[in-house]
C-alpha positions in Angstrom: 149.6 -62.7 19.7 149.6 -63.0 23.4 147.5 -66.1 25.1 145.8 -65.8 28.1 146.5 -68.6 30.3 144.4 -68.1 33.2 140.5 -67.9 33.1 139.0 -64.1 33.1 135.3 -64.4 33.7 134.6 -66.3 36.7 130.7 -66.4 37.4 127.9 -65.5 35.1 124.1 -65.1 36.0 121.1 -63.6 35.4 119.2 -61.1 37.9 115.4 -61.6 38.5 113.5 -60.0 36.0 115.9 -58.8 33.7 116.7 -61.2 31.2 118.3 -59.0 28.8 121.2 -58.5 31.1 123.8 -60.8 32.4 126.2 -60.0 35.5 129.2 -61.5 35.7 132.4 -61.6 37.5 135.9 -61.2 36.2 139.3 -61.4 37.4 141.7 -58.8 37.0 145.5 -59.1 36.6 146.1 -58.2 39.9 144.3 -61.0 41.0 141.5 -58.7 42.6 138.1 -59.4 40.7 135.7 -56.6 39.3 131.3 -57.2 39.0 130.3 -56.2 35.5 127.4 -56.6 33.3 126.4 -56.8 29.5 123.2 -56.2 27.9 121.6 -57.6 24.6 123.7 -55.6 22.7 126.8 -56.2 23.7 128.9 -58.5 21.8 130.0 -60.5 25.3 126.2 -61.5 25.7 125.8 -63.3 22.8 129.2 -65.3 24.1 127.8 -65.8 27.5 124.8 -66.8 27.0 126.2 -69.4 25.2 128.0 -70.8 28.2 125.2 -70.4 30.3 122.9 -72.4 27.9 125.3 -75.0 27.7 125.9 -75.6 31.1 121.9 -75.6 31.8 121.6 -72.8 33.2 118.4 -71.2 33.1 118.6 -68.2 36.4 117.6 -66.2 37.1 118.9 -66.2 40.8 117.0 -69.3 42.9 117.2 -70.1 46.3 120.4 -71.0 46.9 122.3 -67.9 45.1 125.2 -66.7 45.3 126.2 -63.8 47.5 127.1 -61.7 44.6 124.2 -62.5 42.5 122.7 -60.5 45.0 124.5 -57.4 45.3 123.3 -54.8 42.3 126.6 -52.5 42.8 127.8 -54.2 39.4 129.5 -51.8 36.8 128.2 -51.9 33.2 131.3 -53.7 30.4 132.5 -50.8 27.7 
């Protein structure tokens, strides 16, 4: 089985009012990067939510946000 020796999600945060979604970036092979997001029931919320907890992160979005975390052109994860 292949390893993946680079990281693939990037950034991870939560939009004002909706806390059952979390956007997130990820980078692609290419090295170009691509805005997604996972809802509740999505097996990749449970796993970053996870993260996000453990790092302290409660979001959603404060003052000092990141550009993206802005944008809503994000694409919803298969």
């Amino acid at each position: 089985m292949p390893v993946i020796a680079h990281r693939v999600v990037l950034r991870a945060w939560r939009h004002k009012n909706q806390a059952d979604k979390i956007h997130f970036v990820v980078a692609r092979a290419d090295g170009s990067t691509r805005r997604l997001w996972v809802g509740k029931d999505h097996f990749m919320y449970e796993i970053l939510d996870s993260h996000l907890l453990a790092m302290g992160y409660t979001g959603p979005a404060s003052g000092r946000t990141d550009p993206e975390e802005t944008q809503d052109d994000t694409e919803a994860a298969g």
